[in-house]
VOBA-1610 file (N, C-alpha, C; in pm, whole numbers, padded with zeros to 5 digits, always signed):
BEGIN
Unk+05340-04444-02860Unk+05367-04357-02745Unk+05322-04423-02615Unk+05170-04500-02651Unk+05149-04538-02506Unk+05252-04652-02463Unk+05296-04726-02567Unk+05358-04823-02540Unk+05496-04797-02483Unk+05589-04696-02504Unk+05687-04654-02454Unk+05665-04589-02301Unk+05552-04548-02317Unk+05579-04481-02184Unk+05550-04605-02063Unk+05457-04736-02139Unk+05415-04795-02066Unk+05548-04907-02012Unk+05659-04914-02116Unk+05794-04976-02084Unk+05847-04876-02002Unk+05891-04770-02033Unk+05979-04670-01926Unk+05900-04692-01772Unk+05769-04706-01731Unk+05706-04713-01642Unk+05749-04830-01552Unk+05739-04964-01646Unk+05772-05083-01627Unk+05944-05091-01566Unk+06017-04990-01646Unk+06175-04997-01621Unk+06176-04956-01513Unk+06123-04845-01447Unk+06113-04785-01319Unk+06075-04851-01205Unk+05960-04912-01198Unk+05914-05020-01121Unk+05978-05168-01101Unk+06028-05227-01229Unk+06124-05326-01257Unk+06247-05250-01150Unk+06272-05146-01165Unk+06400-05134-01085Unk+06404-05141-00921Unk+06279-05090-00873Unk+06207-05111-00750Unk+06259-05238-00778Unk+06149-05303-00788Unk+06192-05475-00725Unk+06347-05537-00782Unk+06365-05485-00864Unk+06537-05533-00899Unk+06586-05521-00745Unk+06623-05377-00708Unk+06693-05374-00613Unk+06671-05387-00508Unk+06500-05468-00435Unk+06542-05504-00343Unk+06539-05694-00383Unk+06527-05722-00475Unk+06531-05849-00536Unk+06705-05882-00492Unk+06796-05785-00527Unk+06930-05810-00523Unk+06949-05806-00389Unk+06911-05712-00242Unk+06978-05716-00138Unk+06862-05845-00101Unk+06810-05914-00106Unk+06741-06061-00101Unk+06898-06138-00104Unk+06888-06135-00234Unk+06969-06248-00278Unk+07104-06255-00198Unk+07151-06125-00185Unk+07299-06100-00153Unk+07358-06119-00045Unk+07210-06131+00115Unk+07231-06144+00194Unk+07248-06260+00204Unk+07137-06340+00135Unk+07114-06518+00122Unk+07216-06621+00073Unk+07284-06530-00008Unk+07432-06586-00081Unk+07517-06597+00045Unk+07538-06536+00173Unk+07624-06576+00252Unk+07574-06611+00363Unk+07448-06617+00416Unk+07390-06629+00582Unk+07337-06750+00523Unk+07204-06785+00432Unk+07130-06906+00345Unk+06995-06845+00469Unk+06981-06734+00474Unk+06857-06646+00540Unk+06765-06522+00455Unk+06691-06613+00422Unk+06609-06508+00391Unk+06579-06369+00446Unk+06614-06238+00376Unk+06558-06096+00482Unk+06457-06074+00458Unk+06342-06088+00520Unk+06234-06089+00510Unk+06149-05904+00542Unk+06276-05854+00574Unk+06242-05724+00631Unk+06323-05621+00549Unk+06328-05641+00431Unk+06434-05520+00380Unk+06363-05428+00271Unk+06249-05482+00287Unk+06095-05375+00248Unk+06107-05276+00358Unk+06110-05325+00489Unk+06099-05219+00613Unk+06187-05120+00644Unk+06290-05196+00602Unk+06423-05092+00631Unk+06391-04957+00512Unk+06365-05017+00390Unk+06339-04930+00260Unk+06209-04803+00350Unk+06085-04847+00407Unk+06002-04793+00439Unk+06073-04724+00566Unk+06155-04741+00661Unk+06234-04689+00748Unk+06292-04562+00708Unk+06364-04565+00571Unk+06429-04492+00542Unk+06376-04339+00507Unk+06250-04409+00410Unk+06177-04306+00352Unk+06090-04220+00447Unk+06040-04293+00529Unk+05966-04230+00683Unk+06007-04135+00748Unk+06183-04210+00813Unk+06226-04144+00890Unk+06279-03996+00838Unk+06351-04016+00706Unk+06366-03913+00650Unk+06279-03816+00638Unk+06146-03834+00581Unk+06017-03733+00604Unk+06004-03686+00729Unk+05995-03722+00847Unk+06003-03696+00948Unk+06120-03562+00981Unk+06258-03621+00995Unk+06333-03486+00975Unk+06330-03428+00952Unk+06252-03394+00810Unk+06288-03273+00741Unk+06145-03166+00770Unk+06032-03296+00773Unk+05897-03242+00790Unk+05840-03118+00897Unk+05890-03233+01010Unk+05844-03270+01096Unk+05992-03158+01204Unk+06119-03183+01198Unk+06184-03139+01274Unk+06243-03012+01210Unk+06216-03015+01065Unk+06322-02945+01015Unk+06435-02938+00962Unk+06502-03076+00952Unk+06622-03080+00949Unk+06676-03023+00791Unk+06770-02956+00758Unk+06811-03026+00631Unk+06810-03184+00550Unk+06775-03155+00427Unk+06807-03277+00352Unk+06932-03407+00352Unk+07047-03356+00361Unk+07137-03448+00391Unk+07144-03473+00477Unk+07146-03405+00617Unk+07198-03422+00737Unk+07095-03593+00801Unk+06960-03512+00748Unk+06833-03617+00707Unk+06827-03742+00706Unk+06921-03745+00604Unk+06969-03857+00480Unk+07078-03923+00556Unk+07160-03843+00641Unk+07310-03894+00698Unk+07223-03955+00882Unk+07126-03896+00913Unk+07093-03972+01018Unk+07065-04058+01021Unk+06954-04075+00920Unk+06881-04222+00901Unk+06972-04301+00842Unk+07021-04343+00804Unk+07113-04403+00717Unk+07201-04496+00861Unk+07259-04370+00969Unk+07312-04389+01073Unk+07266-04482+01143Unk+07084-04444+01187Unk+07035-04516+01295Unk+06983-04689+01223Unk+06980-04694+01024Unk+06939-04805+01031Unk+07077-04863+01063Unk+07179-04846+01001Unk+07331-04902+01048Unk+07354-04969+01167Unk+07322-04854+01272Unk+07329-04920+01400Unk+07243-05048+01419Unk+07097-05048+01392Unk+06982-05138+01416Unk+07045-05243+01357Unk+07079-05257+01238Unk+07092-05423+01154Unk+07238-05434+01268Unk+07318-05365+01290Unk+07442-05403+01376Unk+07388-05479+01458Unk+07306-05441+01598Unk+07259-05483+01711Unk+07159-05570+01689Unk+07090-05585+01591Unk+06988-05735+01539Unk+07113-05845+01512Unk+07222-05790+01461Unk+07295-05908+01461Unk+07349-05957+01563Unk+07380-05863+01616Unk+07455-05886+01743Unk+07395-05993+01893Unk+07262-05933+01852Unk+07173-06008+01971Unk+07087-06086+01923Unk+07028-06122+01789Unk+06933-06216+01777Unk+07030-06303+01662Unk+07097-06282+01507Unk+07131-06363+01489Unk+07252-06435+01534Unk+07316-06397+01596Unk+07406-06434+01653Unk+07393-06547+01723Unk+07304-06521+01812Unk+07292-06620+01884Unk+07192-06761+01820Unk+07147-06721+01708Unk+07074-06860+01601Unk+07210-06906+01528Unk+07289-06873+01506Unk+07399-06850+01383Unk+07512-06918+01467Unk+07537-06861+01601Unk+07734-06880+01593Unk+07730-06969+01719Unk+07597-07001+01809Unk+07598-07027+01909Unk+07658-07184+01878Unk+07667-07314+01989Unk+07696-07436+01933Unk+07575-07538+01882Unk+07477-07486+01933Unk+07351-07522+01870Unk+07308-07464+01726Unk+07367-07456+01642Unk+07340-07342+01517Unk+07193-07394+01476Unk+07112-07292+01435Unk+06982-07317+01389Unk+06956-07367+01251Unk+06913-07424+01217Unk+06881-07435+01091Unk+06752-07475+01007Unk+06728-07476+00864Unk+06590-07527+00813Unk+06503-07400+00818Unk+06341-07435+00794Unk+06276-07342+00757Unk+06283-07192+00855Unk+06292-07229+00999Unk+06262-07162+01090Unk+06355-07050+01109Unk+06496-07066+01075Unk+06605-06978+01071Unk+06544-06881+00949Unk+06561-06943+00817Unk+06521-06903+00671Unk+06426-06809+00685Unk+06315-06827+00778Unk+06210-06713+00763Unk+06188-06638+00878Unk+06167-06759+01015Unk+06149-06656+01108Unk+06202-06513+01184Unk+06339-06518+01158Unk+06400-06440+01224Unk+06396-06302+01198Unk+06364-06320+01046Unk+06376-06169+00979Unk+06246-06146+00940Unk+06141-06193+00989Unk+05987-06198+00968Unk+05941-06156+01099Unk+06031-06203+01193Unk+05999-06087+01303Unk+06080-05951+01333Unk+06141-05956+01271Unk+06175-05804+01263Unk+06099-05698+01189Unk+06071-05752+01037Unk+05935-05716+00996Unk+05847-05614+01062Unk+05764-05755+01181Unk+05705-05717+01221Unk+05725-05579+01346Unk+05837-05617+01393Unk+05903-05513+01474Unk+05928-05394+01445Unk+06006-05404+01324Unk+05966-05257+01271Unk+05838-05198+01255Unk+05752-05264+01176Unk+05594-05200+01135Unk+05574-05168+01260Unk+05606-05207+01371Unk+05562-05161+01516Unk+05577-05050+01536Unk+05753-04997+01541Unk+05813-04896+01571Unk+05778-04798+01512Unk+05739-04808+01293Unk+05704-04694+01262Unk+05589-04673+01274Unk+05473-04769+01307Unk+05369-04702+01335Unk+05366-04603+01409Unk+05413-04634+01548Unk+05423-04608+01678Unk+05540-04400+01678Unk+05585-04428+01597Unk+05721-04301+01561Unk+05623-04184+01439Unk+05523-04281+01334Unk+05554-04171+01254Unk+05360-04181+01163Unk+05280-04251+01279Unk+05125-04232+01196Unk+05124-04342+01128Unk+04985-04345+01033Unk+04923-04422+01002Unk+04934-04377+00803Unk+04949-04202+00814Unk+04921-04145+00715Unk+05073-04188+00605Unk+05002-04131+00459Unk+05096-04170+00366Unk+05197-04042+00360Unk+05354-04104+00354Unk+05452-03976+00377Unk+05547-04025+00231Unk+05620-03909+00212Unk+05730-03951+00140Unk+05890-03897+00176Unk+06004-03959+00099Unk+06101-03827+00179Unk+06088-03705+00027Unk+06203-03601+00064Unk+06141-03545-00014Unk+06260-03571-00131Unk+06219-03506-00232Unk+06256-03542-00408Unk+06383-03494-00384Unk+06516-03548-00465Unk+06609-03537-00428Unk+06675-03446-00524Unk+06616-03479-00672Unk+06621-03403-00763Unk+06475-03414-00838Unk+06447-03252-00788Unk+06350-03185-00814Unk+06327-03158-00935Unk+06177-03131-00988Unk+06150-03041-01122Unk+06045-03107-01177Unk+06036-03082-01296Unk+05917-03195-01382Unk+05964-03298-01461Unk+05895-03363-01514Unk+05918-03505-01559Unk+06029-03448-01686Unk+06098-03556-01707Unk+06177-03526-01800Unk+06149-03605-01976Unk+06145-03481-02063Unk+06111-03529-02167Unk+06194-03592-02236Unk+06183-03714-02359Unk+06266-03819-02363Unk+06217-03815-02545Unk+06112-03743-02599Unk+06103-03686-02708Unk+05999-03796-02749Unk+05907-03796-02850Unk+05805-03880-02907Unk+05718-03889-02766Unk+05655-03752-02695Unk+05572-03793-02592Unk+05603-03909-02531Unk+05784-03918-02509Unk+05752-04038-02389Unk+05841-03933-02300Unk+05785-03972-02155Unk+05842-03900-02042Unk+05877-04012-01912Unk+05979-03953-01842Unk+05976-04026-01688Unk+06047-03925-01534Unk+05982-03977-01460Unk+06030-03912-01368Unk+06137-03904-01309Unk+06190-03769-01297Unk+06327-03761-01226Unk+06396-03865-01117Unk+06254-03882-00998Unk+06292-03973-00891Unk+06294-04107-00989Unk+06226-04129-01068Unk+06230-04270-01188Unk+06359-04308-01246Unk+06463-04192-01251Unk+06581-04220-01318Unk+06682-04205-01263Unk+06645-04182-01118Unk+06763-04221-00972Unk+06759-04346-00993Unk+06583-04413-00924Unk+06607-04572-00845Unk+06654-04622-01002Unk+06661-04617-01143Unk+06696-04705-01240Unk+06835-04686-01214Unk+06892-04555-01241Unk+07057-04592-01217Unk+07088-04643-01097Unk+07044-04633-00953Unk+07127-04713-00869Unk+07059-04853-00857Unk+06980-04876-00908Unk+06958-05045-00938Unk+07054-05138-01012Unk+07113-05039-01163Unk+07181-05066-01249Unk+07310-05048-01162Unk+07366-04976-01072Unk+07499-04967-01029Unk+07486-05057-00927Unk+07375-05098-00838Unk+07368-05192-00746Unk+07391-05327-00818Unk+07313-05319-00920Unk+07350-05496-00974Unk+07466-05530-01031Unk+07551-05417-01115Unk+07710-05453-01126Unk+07776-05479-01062Unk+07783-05397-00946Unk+07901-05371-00870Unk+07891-05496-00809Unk+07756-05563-00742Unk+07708-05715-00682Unk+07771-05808-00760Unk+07743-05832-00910Unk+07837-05893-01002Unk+08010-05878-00976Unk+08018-05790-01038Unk+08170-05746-01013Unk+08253-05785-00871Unk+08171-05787-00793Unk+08267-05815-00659Unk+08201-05952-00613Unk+08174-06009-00651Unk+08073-06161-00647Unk+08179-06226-00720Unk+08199-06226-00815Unk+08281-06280-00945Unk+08419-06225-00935Unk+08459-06117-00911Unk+08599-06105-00924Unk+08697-06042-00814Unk+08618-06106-00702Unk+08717-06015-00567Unk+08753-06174-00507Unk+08834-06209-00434Unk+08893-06279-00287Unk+08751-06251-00216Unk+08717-06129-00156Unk+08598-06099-00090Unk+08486-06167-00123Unk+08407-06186-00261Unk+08334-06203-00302Unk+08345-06398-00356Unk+08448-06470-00360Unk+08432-06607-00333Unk+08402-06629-00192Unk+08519-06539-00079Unk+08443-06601+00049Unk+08352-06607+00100Unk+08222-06500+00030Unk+08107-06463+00066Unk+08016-06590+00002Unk+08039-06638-00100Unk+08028-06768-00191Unk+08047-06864-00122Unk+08170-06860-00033Unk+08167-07029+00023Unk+08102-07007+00163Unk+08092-06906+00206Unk+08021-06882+00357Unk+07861-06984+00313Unk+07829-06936+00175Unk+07655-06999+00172Unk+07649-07123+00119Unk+07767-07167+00052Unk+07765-07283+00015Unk+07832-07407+00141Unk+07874-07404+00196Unk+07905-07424+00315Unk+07984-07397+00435Unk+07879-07374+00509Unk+07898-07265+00655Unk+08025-07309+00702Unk+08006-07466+00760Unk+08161-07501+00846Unk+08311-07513+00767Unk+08287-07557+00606Unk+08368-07572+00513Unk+08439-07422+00536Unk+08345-07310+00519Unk+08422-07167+00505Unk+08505-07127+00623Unk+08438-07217+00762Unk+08518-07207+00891Unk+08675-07228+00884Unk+08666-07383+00849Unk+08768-07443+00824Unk+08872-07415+00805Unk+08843-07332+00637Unk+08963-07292+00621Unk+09036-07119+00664Unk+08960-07096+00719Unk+08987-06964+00807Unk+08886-06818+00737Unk+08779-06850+00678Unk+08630-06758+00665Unk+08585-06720+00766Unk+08599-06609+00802Unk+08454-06551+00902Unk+08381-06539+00860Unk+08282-06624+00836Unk+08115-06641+00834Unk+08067-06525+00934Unk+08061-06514+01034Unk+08018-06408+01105Unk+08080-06258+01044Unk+08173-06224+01051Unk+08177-06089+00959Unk+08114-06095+00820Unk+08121-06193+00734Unk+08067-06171+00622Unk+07933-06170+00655Unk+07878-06178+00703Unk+07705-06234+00750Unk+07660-06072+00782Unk+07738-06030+00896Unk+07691-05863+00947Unk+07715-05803+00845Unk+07816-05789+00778Unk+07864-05673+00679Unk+07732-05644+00546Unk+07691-05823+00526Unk+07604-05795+00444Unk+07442-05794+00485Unk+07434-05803+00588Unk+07331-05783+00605Unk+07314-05627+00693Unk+07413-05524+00726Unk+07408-05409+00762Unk+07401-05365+00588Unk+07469-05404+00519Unk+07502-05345+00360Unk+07335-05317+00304Unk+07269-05469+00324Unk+07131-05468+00279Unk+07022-05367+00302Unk+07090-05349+00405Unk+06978-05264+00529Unk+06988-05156+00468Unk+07151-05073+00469Unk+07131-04945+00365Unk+07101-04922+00237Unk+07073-05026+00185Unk+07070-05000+00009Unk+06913-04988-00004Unk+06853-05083+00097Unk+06698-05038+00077Unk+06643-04955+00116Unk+06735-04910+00247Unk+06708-04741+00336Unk+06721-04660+00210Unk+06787-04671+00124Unk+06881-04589+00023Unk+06774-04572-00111Unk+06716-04679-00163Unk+06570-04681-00252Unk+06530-04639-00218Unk+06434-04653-00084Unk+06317-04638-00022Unk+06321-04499-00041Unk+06448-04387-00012Unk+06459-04244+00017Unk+06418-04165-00151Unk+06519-04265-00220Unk+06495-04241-00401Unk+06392-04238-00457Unk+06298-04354-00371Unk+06165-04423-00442Unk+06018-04358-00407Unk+06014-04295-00284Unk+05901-04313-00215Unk+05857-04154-00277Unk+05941-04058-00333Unk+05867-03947-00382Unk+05779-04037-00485Unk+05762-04151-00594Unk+05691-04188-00691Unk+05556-04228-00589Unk+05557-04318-00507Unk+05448-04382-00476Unk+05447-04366-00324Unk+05515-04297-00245Unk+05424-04262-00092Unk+05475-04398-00022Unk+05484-04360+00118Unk+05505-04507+00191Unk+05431-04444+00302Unk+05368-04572+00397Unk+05301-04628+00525Unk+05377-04691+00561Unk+05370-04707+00754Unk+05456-04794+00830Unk+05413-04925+00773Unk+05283-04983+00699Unk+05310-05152+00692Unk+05341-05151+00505Unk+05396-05064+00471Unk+05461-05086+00304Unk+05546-05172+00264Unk+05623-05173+00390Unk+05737-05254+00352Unk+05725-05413+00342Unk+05595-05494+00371Unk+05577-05614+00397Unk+05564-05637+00152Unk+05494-05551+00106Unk+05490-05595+00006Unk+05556-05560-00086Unk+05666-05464-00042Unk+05779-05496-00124Unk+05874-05586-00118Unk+05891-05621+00031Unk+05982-05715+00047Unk+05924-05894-00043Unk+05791-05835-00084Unk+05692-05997-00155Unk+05761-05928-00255Unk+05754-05873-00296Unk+05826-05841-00516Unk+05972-05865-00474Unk+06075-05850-00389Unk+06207-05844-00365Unk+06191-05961-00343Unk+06128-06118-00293Unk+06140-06235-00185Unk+06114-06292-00431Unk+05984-06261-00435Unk+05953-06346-00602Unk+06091-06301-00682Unk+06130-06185-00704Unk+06220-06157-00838Unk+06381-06288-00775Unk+06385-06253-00662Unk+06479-06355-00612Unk+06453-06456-00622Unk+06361-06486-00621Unk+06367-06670-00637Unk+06365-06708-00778Unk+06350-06626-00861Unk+06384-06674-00946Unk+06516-06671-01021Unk+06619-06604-00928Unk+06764-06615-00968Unk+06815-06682-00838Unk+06725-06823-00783Unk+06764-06921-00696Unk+06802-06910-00567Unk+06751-06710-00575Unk+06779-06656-00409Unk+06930-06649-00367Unk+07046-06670-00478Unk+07154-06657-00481Unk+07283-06578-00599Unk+07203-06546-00672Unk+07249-06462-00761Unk+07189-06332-00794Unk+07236-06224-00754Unk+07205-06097-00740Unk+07215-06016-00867Unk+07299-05986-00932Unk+07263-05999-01074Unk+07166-06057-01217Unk+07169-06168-01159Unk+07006-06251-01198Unk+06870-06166-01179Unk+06854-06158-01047Unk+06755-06095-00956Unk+06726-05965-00990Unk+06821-05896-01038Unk+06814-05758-01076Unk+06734-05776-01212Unk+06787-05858-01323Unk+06704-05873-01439Unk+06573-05935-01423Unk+06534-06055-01318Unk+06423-06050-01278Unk+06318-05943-01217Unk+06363-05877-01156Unk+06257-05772-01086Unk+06279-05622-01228Unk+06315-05656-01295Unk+06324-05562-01417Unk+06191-05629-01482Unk+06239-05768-01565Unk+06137-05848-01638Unk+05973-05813-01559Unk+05965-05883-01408Unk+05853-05804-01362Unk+05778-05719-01375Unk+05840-05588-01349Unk+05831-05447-01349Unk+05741-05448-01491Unk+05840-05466-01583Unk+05778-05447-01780Unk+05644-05509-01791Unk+05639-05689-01708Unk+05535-05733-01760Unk+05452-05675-01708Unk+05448-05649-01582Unk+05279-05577-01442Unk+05280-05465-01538Unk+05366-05363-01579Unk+05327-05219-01646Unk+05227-05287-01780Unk+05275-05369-01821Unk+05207-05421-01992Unk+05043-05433-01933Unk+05099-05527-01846Unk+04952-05601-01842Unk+04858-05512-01792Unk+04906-05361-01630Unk+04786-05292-01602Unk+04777-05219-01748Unk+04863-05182-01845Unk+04785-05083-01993Unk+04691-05158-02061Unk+04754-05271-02088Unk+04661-05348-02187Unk+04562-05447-02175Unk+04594-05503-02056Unk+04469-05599-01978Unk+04358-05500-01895Unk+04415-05499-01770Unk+04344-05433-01664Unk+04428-05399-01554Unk+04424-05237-01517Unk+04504-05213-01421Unk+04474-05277-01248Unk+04319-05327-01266Unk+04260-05385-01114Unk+04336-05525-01096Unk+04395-05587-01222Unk+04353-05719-01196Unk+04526-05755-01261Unk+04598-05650-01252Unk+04734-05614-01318Unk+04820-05730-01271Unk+04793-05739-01131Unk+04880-05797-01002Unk+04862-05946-01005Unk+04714-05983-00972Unk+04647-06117-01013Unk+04719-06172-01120Unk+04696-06121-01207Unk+04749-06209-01330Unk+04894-06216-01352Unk+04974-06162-01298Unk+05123-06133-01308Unk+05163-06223-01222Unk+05112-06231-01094Unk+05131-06383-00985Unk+05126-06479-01046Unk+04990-06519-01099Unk+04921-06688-01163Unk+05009-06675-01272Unk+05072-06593-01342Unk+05164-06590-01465Unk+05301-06689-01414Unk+05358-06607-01310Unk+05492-06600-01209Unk+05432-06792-01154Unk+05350-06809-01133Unk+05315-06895-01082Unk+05296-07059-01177Unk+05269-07008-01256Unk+05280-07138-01377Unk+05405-07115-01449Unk+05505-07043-01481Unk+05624-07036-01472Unk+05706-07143-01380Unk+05699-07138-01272Unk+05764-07176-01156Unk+05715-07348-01189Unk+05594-07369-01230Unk+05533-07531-01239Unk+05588-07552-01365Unk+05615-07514-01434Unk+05662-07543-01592Unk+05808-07568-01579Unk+05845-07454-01529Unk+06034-07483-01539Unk+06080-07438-01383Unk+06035-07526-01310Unk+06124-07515-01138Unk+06224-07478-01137Unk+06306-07532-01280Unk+06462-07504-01217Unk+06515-07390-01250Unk+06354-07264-01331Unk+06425-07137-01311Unk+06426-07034-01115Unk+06397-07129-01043Unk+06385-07068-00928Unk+06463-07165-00830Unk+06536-07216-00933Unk+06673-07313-00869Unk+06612-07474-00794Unk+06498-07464-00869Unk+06448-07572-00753Unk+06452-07712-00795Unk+06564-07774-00753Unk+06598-07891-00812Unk+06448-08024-00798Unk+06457-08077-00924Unk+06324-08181-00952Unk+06401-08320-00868Unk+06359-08363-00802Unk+06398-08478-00776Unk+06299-08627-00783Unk+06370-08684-00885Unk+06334-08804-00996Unk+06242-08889-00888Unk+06169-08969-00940Unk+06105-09101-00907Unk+06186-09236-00901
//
């Protein structure tokens, strides 16, 4: 029993970082930019939503249909005015500084804004589907909000597959990251594919974050360490395969649940890193990282 509940726990959490492991990857598959901020948008979502409903009153959807709105607009106008001009200008940016900085200060920009909009204190939005845990028989149970974020993790990582692999859409998004001017060439907008998915990203973690945050509560600076479980489960599906990434931040999820039951829940995290971490020294090339010979 403990052991089931301690996998269902793991599946739940695994799905957390699955899905923002996948809008990692998905954006990176066509810009070759790390989002370093799509923890924030997730914490955006869940905030702002509490706020509405809390705080102003609003109904639940309407809630749900604002925020959703205002992150839309934001990733629009971040593109519009900051990558844009790293990205399309004739100087195009490139190397570490594009890869991290850009969306590491937004990050930070946000944690600004929600401090500044919505406290210090822990909020959630509210439960979308309500009630008590749902029984699953042999004393194993999980939570309602637990068996949202698993199905739209699971529908997020197909559909990423599915249109990755078998659309026109989804090669050009492929050759945008495999090479930028190559995709020019032959008549790719790199720039539409670039906004589309990185406004796309923005809502899917607005979209968790709203699913997720009845389990564990969010603060304006939350989003910095999810976007660390979404930045690891990705690298190990080479920061370009989103489907990968999804089974990585699953695998995650199972092992941290194992290890806080059966090791130690203080030291759950520690050891799941240095785990993740001699992994990565053993076999590099599961995090795509090509060995280059002597």
């Amino acid at each position: 029993m403990k052991l089931g509940n301690l996998i269902i726990s793991g599946i739940v959490t695994g799905s957390i970082y699955a899905a923002f492991a996948a809008c990692v990857a998905l954006w990176y598959r066509v810009s070759n930019i790390l989002n370093l901020a799509v923890g924030d948008f997730a914490m955006i979502g869940a905030l702002g939503v509490d706020n509405l409903v809390r705080v102003h009153h609003w109904k639940l959807a309407p809630a749900i249909a604002a925020t959703l709105g205002a992150v839309s607009l934001g990733a629009y106008l971040y593109d519009r005015i900051v990558l844009s001009l790293a990205q399309d200008g004739r100087t195009r940016q490139e190397g570490i500084v594009v890869t991290f900085f850009f969306t590491f200060a937004l990050s930070f920009f946000l944690e600004g804004i929600a401090e500044l909009l919505y406290g210090t204190d822990v909020h959630a939005a509210p439960a979308i589907w309500n009630g008590q845990s749902l029984s699953l028989g042999g004393g194993l149970h999980v939570d309602r909000a637990g068996v949202l974020v698993v199905a739209f993790a699971a529908l997020v990582g197909v559909a990423s597959v599915l249109v990755l692999r078998g659309t026109l859409q989804g090669k050009a998004v492929e050759a945008c990251g495999e090479n930028f001017f190559g995709a020019r060439i032959v008549g790719i907008d790199n720039r539409k594919y670039r906004r589309l998915l990185f406004i796309l990203s923005a809502l899917l973690a607005c979209v968790f974050g709203i699913l997720e945050s009845p389990i564990t509560g969010y603060t304006y600076d939350s989003g910095a360490a999810i976007s660390l479980t979404g930045f690891i489960a990705a690298a190990f599906a080479g920061f370009q395969k989103p489907g990968k990434a999804v089974v990585a931040g699953l695998s995650i999820g199972i092992i941290e649940a194992l290890l806080g039951g059966y090791v130690s829940a203080n030291y759950a995290d520690t050891i799941l890193y240095a785990l993740l971490a001699a992994a990565v020294l053993i076999r590099p090339g599961a995090m795509g990282l090509d060995i280059v010979p002597e």
